[in-house]
N, C-alpha and C positions, 0 to 999 in steps of 0.2 A: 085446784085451779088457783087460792089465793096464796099457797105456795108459790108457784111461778111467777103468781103477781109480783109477790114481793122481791123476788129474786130479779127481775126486769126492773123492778125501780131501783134497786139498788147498783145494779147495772148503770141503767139511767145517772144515778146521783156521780156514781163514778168517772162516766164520762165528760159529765159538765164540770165537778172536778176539775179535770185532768185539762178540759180545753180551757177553764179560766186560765188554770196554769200555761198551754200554750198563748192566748192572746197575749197577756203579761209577758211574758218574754217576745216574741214579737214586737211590741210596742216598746221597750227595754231595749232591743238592741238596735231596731230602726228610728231611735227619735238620738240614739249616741252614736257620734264623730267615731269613736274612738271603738265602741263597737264593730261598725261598719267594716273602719277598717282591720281588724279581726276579720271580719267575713272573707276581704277580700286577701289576705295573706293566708287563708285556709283554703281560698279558691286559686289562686294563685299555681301554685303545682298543676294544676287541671288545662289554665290556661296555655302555662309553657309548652305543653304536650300538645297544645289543639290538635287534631287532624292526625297523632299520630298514635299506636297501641303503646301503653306505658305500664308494666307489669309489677312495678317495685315499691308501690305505695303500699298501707296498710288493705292487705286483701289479695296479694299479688297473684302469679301462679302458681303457690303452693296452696291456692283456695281453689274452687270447684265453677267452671264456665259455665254462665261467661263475668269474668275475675277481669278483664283486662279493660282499659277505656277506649272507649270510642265515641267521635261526636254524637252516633245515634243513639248509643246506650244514656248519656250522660242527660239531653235533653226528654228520653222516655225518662230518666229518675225528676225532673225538673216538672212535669208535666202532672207524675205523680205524686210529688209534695206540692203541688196548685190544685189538685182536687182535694186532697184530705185538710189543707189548710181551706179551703171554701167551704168545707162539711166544718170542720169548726167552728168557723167563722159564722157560718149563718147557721146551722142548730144551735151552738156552743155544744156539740156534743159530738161525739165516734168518728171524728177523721183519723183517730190513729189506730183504730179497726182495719182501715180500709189498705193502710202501708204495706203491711207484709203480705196479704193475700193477692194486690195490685204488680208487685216485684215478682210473687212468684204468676202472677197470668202472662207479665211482661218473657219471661223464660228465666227468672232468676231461679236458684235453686234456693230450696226452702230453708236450711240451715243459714244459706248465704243472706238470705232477706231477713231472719231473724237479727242474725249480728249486724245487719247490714242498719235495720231499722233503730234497733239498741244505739248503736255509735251515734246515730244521726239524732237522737234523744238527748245522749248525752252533751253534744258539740251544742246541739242547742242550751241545754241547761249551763253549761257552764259559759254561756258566752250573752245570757242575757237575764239569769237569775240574781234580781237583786237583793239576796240574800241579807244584807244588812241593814235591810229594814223590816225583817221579821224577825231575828233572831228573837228579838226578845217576848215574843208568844210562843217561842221554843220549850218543852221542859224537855232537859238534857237526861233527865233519868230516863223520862220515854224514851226516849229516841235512841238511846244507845242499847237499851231491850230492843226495842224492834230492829234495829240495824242485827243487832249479833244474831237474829232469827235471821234477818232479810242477807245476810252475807253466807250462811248455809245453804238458804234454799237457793240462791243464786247458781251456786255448785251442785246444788241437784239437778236442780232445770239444765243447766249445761252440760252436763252430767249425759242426764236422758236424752239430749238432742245430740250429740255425740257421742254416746254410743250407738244410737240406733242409726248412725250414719254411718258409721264403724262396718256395724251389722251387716249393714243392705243399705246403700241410698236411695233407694226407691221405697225402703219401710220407712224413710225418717219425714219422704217426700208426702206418704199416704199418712203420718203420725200429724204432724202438720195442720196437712190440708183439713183431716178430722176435727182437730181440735176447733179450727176458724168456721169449720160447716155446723158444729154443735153454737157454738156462738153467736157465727153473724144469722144464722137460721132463727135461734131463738128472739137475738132484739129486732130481725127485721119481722118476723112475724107479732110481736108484741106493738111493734112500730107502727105497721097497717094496722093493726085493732086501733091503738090512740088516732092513726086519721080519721080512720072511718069513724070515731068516735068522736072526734074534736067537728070532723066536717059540718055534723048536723050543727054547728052551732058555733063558727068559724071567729076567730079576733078579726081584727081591721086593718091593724099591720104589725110587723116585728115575728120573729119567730119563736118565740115563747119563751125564750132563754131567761132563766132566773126564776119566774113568774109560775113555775108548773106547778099545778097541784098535787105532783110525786111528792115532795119533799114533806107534806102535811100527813100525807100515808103510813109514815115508818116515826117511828120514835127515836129519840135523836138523846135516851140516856138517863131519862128522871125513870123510867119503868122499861117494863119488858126485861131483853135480853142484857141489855149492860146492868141493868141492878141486880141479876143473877149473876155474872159472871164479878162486879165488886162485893158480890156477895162473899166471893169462894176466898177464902183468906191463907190464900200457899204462899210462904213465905219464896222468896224476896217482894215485897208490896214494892209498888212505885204510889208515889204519891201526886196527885197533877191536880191543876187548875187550884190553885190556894185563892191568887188572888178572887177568883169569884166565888167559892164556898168557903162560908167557915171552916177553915181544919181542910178544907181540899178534898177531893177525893181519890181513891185510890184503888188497885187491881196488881191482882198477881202478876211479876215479873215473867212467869212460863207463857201467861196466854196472851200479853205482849208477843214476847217473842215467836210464838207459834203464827200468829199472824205476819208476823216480818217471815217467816218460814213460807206462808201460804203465797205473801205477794213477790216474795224473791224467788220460786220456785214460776210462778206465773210470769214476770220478766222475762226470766229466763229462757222458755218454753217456747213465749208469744212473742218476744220482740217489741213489749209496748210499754217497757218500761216500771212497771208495777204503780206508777201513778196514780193509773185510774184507778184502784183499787181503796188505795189507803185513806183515802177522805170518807165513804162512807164507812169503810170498815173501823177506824176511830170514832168516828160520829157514832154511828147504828150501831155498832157492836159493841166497843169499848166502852161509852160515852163521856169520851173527849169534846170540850167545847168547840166550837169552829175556829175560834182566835187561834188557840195552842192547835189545833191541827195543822191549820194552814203553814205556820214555820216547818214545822216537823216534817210535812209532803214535802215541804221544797228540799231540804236536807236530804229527802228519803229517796229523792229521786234523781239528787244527783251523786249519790253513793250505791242506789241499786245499779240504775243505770250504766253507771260507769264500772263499777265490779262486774256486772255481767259481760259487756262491750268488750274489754281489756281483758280481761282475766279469765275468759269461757270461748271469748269469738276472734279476738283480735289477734292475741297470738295462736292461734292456730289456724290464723289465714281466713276465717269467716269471716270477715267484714271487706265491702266491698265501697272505698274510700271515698270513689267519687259518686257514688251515687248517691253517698251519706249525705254530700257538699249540695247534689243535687238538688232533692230533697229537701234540703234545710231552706235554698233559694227557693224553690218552689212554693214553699209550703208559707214562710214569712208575705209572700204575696197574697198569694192564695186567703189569709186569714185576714187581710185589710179589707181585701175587695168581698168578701163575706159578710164579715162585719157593719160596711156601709151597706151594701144592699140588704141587709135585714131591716133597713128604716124608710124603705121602699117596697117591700116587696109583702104580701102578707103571708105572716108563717105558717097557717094552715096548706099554702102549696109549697113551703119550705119544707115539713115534715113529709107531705107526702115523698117529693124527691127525695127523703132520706130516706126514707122505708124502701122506697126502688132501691137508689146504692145500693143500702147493706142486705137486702136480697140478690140483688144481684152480687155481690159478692158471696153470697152462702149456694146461689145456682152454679157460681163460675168455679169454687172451691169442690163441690160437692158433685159435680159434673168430672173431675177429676179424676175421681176415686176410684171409677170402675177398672179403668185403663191400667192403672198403678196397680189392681185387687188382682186382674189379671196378669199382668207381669209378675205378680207376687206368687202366681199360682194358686190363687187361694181359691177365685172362683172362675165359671169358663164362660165365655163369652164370646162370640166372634167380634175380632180385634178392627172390623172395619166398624161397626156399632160403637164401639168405645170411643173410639179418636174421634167421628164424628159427635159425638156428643159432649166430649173434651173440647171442639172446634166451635162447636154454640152455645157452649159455657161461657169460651172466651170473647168469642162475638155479642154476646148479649150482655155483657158486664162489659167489656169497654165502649158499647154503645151508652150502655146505662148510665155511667159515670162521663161519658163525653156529652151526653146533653145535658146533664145538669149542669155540668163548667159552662157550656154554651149559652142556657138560660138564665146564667149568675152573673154571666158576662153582659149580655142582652142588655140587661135591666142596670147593671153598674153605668153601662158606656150609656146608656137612655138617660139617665138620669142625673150626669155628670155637674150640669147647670144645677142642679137642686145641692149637690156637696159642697161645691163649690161656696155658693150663698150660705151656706151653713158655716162653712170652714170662714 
């Protein structure tokens, strides 16, 4: 059991991670002119086509339907980056959990939501990462280890997701939906333990973000796992963090790289960018400082990102353009109006509402399964059982995730007078 612990906090760490990094570019490209208008000359093609089907952007009909625009399609993607940008926003944690599992409930196909969420990763990162103001917590020796892992595993993960679409699309569809039921099943049931946990003994406001007693749980590099692993002396050593230890410390070139292999394989796979990943896995496993981490993720993820997007989904037609566009609108909303209502609202019922989501995204994934197991032939089942239970998958995860938008909204519009005076 304290295996899984561990395994949920470092989950955990990753996703807070990965949404500091979302807020920061959110606030990055909506506080700049020049930004903005970026946004709006990428939204721009969407516009001209209003109302009509437009097949020629990145995604077109050499991708998998439904590939083509339509105004219903483009505001169900706009809808779904304003809830995962709200699960940011007000956890600081897993709304980019929720993107691909959400695209495929909407009827996307699961390859297409992978690439589809990748691009929409990356358009963000390169359009609101203020990259030179980190650089210099960067060590470049790292970072060119883990990229040359993380630019491998990229190609594997893309790899396995096309071919097993190759294969069968209905095996890449059930390969998928697996991996996000293993997933979002495990944090949302570790999730409800931390409420039911936190309940008895509730804060007064805010939603816990920053402040969790996870991060006290795991060692972050002076013992444990990273002083085994600077133990191991396989040549090529990288050397990091000078400026805070005498002499700097240092770890094998291979188990760099094997981690850029882990988180570029995982990208690739999930659609989420390998982000989340790479902060604890430098911190907890390597023991990289947070300073040099923090450049390094931003680097890491808009080179994973983008290698996987382009080079595994883009050209072969998996990416699905406008919803990328969608999405990105969505979601940069979505993370403001989160973010204010965490200073109104108290986060023991914010966490609960996250443990619903991402359950209900592990019932709406995992409700799936049968339907596809039997189309696969693998097991038998009468076929009127399955699709209903495909049909209350889907109804109870977009109820799930539409009353939380609704309750985030509630208490934003309620409390408008209170930001206001503040702002």
């Amino acid at each position: 059991m304290h295996f899984f612990r561990q395994v949920y906090l470092f989950l955990m760490a990753s996703a807070r991670a990965h949404a500091r990094w979302e807020m920061e570019v959110s606030d990055t490209i909506l506080r700049s002119k020049k930004r903005l208008f970026l946004l709006f000359l990428l939204m721009l093609p969407i516009l001209l086509v209003s109302g009509v089907e437009a097949a020629e952007f990145l995604g077109g009909k050499t991708a998998y339907a439904p590939s083509f625009y339509s105004t219903q399609v483009f505001v169900a993607s706009i809808f779904i980056g304003l809830i995962a940008g709200l699960i940011t926003g007000c956890i600081g944690a897993g709304g980019g959990f929720i993107i691909t599992p959400a695209l495929m409930a909407a009827g996307i196909k699961g390859i297409l939501a992978v690439g589809t969420d990748l691009f929409h990763i990356f358009a963000k990162a390169i359009m609101g990462t203020t990259v030179h103001k980190k650089l210099g917590n960067v060590s470049v020796k790292l970072a060119l280890g883990f990229l040359a892992g993380a630019s491998i595993g990229t190609f594997i993960g893309g790899a396995i997701n096309k071919g097993l679409y190759d294969l069968n699309p209905l095996l890449s569809e059930a390969f998928i939906s697996g991996v996000y039921s293993i997933l979002l099943g495990f944090l949302g049931f570790y999730a409800l333990l931390d409420f039911i946990r936190l309940s008895r003994t509730p804060r007064q406001v805010g939603s816990d973000v920053g402040d969790s007693p996870h991060g006290a749980e795991m060692t972050s590099g002076k013992v444990g796992l990273p002083a085994r692993l600077q133990s191991m002396k396989v040549p090529p050593m990288i050397t990091f963090d000078e400026d805070l230890v005498p002499g700097g410390k240092s770890i094998s070139g291979w188990i760099v790289a094997a981690g850029g292999l882990v988180v570029g394989m995982l990208a690739a796979i999930m659609g989420v960018g390998g982000g989340f990943v790479t902060f604890p896995m430098f911190v907890y496993v390597f023991g990289v400082s947070s300073m040099t981490t923090v450049g390094t993720d931003i680097l890491q993820i808009i080179f994973t990102a983008g290698l996987a997007a382009i080079a595994q989904y883009a050209i072969y037609g998996y990416v699905f353009y406008t919803l990328a566009m969608g999405m990105l609108l969505g979601s940069l909303l979505g993370i403001q109006v989160g973010a204010l209502t965490t200073k109104v609202v108290k986060g023991i019922y914010i966490r609960g509402f996250y443990a619903v989501a991402i359950l209900a995204g592990f019932i709406n994934r995992a409700a799936t399964l049968p339907r596809k197991l039997v189309d696969l032939d693998v097991i038998q089942l009468p076929m009127g059982f399955v699709v209903g239970l495909e049909y209350v998958g889907n109804v109870l995860f977009w109820f799930a995730v539409g009353l939380f938008g609704l309750w985030i909204f509630s208490k934003f519009f309620a409390n408008l007078k209170t930001f206001r005076q503040e702002a």
